[in-house]
C-alpha positions as CSV (number, residue, x, y, z in Angstrom):
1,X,-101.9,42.9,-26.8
2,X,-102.1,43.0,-22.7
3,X,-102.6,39.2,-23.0
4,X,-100.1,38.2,-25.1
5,X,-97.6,40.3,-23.0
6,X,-98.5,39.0,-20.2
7,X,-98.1,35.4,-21.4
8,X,-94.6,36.6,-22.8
9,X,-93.6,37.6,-19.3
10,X,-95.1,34.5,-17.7
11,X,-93.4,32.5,-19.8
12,X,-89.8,34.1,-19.2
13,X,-90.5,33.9,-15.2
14,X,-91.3,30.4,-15.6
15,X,-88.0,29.9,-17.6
16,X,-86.3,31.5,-15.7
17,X,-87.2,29.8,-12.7
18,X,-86.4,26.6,-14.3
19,X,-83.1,27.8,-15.2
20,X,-82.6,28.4,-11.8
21,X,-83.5,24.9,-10.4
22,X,-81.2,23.1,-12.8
23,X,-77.9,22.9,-11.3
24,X,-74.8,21.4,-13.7
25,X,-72.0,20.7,-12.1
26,X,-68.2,20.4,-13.7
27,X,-66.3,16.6,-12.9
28,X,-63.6,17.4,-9.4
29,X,-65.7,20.1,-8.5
30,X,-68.2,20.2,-5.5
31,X,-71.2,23.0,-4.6
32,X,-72.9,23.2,-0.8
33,X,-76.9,23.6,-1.0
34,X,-78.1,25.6,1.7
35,X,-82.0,25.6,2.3
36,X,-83.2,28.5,4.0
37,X,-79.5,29.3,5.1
38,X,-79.1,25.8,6.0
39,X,-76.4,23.3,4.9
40,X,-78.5,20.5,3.1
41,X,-76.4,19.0,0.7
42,X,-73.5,19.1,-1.6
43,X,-73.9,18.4,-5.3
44,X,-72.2,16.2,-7.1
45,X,-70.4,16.5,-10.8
46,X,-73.6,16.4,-13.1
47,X,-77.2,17.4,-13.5
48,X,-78.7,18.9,-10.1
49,X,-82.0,20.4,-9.2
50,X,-82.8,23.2,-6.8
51,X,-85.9,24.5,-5.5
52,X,-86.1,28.0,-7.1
53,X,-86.3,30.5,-4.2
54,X,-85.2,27.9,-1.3
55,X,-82.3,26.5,-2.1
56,X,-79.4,28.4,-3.0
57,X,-75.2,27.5,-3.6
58,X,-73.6,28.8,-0.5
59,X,-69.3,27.9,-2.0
60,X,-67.8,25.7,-4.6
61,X,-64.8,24.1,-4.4
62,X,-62.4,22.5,-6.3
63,X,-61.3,19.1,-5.5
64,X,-58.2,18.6,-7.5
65,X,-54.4,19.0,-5.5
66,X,-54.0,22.8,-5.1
67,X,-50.1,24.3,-5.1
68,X,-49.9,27.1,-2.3
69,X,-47.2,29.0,-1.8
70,X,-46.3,31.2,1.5
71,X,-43.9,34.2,1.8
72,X,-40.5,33.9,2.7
73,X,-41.1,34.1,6.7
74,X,-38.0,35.0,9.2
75,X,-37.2,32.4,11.1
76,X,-34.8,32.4,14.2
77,X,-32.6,29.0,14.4
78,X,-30.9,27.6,18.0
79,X,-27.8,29.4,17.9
80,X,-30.0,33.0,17.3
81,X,-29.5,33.4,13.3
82,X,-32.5,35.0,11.3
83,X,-33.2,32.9,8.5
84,X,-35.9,33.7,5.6
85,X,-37.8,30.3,5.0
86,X,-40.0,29.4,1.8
87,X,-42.5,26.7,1.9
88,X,-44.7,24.7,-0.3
89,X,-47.6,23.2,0.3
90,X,-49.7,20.8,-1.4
91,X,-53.2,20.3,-0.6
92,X,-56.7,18.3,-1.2
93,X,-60.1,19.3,-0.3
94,X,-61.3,15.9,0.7
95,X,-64.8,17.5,2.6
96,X,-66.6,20.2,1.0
97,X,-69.2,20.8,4.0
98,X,-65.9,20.4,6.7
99,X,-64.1,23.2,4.3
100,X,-66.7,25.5,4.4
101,X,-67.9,25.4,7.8
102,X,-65.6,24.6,10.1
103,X,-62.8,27.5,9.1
104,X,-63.6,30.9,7.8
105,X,-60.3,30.9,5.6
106,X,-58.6,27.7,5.1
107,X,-55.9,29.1,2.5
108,X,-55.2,31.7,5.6
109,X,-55.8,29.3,8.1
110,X,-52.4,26.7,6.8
111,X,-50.1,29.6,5.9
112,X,-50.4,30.8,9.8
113,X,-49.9,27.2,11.2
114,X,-47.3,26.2,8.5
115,X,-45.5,29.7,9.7
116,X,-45.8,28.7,13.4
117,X,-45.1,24.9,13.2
118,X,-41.8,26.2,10.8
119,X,-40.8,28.8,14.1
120,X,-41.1,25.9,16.6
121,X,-39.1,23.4,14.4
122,X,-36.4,25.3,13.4
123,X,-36.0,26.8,16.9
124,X,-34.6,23.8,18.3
125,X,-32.1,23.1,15.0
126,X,-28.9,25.1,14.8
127,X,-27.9,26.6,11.3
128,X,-25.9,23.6,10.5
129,X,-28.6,21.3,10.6
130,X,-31.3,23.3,9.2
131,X,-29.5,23.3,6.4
132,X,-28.7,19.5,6.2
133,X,-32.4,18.4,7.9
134,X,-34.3,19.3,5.0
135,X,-36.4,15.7,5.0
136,X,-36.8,15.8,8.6
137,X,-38.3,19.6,8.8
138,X,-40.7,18.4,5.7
139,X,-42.3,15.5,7.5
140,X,-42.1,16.9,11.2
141,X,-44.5,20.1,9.1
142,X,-46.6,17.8,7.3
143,X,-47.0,15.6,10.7
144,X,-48.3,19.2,12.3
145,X,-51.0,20.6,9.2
146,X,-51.9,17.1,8.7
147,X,-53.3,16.8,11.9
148,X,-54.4,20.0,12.7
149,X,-56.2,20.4,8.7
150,X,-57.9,16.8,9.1
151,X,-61.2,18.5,10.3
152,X,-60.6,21.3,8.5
153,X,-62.0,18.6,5.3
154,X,-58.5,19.6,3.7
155,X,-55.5,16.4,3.3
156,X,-52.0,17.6,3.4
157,X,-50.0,15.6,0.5
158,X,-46.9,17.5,0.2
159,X,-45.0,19.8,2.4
160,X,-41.1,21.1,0.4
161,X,-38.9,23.4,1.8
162,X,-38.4,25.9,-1.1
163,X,-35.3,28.0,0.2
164,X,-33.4,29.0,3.1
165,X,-31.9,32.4,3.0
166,X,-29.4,32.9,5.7
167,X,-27.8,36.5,6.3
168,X,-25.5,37.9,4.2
169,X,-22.3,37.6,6.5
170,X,-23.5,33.9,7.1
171,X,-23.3,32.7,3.8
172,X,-20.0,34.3,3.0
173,X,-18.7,33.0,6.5
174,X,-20.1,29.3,4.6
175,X,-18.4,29.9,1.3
176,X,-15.1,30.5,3.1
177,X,-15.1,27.8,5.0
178,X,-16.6,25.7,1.8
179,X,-13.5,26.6,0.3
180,X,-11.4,26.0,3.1
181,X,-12.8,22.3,3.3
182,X,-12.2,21.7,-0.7
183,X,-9.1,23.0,-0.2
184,X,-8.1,20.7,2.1
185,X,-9.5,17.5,0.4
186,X,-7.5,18.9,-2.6
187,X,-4.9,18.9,-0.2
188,X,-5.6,15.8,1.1
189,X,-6.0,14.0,-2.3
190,X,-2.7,15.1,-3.8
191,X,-0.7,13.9,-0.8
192,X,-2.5,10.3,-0.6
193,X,-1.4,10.7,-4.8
194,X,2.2,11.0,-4.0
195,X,2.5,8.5,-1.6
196,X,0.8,5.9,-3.1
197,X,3.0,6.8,-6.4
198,X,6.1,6.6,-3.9
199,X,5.2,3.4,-2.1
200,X,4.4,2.5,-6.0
201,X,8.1,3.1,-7.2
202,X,9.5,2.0,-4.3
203,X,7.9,-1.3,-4.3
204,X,9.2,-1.4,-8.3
205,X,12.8,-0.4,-7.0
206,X,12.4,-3.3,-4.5
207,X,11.2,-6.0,-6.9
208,X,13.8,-4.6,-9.1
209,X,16.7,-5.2,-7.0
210,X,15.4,-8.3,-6.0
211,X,15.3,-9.5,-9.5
212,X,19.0,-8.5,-10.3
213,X,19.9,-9.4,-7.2
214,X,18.3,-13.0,-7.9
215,X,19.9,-13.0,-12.0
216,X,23.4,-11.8,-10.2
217,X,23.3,-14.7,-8.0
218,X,22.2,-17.1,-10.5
219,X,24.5,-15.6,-13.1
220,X,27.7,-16.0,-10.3
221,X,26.5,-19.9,-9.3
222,X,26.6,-20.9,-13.3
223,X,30.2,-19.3,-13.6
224,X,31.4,-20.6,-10.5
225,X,30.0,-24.1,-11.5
226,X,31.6,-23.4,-15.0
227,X,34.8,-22.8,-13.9
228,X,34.9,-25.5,-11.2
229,X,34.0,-28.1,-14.4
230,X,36.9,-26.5,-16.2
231,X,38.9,-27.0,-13.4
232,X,37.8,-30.5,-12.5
233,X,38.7,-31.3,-15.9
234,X,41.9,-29.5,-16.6
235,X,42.6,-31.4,-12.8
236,X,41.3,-35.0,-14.5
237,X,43.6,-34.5,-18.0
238,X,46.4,-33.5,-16.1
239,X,46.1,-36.4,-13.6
240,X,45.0,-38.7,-16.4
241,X,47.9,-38.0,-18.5
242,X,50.3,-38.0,-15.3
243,X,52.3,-35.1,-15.6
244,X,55.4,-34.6,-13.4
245,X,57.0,-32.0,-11.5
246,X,59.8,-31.3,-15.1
247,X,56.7,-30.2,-17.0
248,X,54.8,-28.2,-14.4
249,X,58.2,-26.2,-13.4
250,X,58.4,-25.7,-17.6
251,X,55.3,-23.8,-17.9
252,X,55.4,-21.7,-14.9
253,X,58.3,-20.8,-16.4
254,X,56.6,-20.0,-19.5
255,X,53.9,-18.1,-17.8
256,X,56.4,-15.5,-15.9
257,X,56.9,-12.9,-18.9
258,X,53.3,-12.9,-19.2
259,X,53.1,-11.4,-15.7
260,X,54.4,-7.6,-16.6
261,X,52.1,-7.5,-19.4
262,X,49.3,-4.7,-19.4
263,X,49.7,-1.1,-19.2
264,X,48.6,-0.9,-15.3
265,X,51.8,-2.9,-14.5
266,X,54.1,-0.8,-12.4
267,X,55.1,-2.9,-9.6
268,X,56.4,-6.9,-10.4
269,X,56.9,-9.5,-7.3
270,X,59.3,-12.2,-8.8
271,X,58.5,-15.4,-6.8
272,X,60.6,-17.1,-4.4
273,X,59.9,-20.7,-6.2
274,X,61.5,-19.2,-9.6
275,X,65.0,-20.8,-8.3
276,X,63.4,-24.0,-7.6
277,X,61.8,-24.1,-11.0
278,X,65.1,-23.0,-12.7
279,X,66.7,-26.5,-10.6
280,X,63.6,-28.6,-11.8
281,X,64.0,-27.6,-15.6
282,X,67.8,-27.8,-15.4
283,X,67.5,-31.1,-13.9
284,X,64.6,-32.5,-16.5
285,X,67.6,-31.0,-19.2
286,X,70.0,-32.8,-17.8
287,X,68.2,-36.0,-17.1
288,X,69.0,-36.0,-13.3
289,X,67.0,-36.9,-10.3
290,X,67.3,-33.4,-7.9
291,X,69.9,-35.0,-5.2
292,X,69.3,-34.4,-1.3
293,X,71.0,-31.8,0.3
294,X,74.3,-33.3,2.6
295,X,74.0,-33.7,6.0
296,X,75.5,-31.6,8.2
297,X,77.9,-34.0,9.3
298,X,79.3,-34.5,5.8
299,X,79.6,-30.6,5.4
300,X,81.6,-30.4,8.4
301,X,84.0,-32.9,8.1
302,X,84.2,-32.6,4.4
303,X,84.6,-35.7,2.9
304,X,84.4,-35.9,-0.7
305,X,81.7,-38.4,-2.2
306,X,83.2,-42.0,-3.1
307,X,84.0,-41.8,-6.7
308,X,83.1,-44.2,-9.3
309,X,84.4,-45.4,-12.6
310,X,83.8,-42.4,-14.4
311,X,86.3,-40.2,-11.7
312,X,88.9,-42.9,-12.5
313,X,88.3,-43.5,-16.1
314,X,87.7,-39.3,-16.8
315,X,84.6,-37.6,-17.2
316,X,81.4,-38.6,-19.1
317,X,80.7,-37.6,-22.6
318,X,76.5,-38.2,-22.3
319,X,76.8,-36.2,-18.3
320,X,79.2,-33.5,-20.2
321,X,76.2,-32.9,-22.5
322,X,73.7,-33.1,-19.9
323,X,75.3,-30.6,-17.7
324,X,75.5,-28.1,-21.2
325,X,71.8,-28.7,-21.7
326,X,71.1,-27.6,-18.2
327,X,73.2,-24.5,-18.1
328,X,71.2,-23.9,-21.7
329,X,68.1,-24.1,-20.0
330,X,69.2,-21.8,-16.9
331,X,70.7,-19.6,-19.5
332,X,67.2,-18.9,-21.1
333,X,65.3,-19.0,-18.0
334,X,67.7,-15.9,-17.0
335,X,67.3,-14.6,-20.0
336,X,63.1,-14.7,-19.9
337,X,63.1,-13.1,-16.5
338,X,65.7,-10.1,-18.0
339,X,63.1,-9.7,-21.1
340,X,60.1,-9.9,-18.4
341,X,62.0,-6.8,-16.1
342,X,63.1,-4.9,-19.5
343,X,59.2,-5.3,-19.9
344,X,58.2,-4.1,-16.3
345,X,60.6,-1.0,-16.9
346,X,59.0,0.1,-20.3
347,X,55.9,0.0,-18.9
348,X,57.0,1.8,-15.9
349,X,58.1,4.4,-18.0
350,X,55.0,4.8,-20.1
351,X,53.3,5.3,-17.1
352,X,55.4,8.0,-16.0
353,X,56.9,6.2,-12.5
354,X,59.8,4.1,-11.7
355,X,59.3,0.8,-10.9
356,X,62.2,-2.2,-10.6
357,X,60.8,-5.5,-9.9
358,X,62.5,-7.1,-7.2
359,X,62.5,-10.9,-6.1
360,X,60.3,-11.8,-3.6
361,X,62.4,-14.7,-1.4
């Protein structure tokens, strides 16, 4: 039974030894071999061996991008404000040996220098532009651990700013005067609104006027070359049909009574020419030629026109009857410019004032 024991326990030393020299070793991960406390080698992803009892795995990394995330440090800006500053970092082990040996802590090691490098860049920035800089503080950061971590084995990839907490009385100091400035571009807006809708309608008032100014003139121009035609060709008929003085004088008499028509009329002008028409129509009743007035000469010695057959033989019968159709025509002439006054009165009497037409000489 000793034997057999023995053989048992042989066996399971020698297994376990064997174990022991087999190393397997995951994909993006990396093991350093140290050989009597010596680095010798890293392994690879895969099947390794080992010398049982000489070499040993001293640290194992993992080489896939790593996420590390500091504590919200106090930083002082330019103008002496305290700000609380969040940071991320994203990180590559690039050399396992370099990672191991040439920094105690590495995870340690880039939160102090990302703490330090944030104090020294945000020292020269003012408030202002810390807040707006956000790009520029990421790459000036990176720029720093990437240069100072490259023999450290590790690659910076990513440096983000994750917050900025200013104080308390800063940020309500930066929502006032958020307001103030939306405030006045609300302002602003609604003023450049109403004078763009002004100079809007005013420039539709202009174009307005201008087009009924422009239909007014064009409307006048047709009516004054309307009536001008009418009168060129009441001025043509009249000419064409060659009508004398009798006939004119006869329908400005007709138009007189039309004068005090209308209920505005309170005031009539009789015209000086009404005597001369009355002569013309008495004459163009009577069938005489208006005669010239005497000379003075005749007037002052008197003489009496030389007679002719008619003063010897007695007076005329067809003159006798000319001289009656004359006084006819004065007779109704008189009469019309009675009728027009009787009309002139009524209608200053409906209107409540007196008015008597007088004769205008």
């Amino acid at each position: 039974m000793e034997p057999t024991i023995a053989l048992i326990i042989l066996a399971v030393i020698v297994v376990a030894v064997a174990l022991s020299a087999i190393r397997i070793v995951p994909q993006a991960r990396a093991y350093n071999i140290e050989r009597f406390g010596r680095y010798t080698r890293t392994l690879g992803p895969g099947l390794n061996f080992l010398i049982p009892g000489v070499d040993r795995v001293n640290t194992k990394f993992d080489l896939r991008e790593q996420v590390f995330t500091s504590r919200p440090q106090p930083v002082i800006t330019e103008d002496n404000l305290v700000v609380n500053i969040d940071t991320v970092l994203y990180y590559q082990i690039t050399q396992p040996r370099a990672a191991a040996y040439e920094v105690a802590n590495y995870i340690q090691a880039i939160d102090q220098l990302t703490v330090t490098t944030l104090r020294n860049v945000i020292g020269s920035m003012d408030l202002e532009r810390t807040l707006t800089s956000r790009e520029e503080i990421n790459t000036r950061l990176r720029g720093v651990l990437d240069e100072t971590t490259g023999k450290w084995g590790i690659r910076i990839n990513r440096v983000e700013i994750k917050a900025i907490d200013p104080p308390p009385t800063i940020k309500e100091a930066m929502e006032k005067q958020m307001r103030a400035d939306r405030d006045k571009r609300a302002a602003i807006l609604h003023a450049e609104g109403e004078r763009q809708s002004r100079i809007l309608k005013a420039e539709g008032a202009r174009q307005q006027a201008i087009l009924e100014a422009q239909g007014d003139q064009q409307a006048a121009i047709l009516r004054a070359d309307g009536e001008a035609q009418a009168i060129e060709r009441v001025f043509q008929a009249v000419h064409t049909n060659n009508a004398d003085a009798k006939l004119l004088a006869y329908k400005y008499l007709e138009t007189l009574p039309s004068l005090a028509q209308g209920e505005g009329n309170t005031f009539w002008v009789i015209p000086g020419e009404l005597t001369e028409a009355v002569k013309n129509v008495s004459h163009a009743f009577s069938g005489d030629v208006p005669q010239q007035a005497e000379t003075p000469s005749t007037e002052k010695e008197g003489r009496a026109a030389p007679s002719g057959p008619a003063q010897i033989g007695g007076p005329d019968p067809a003159q006798s009857s000319s001289a009656q159709a004359a006084a006819d025509a004065a007779e109704a002439a008189e009469r019309a410019v009675a009728d027009a006054r009787d009309d002139v009165r009524r209608a200053g009497a409906k209107m409540g004032t007196a008015a008597e037409p007088r004769e205008e000489r």
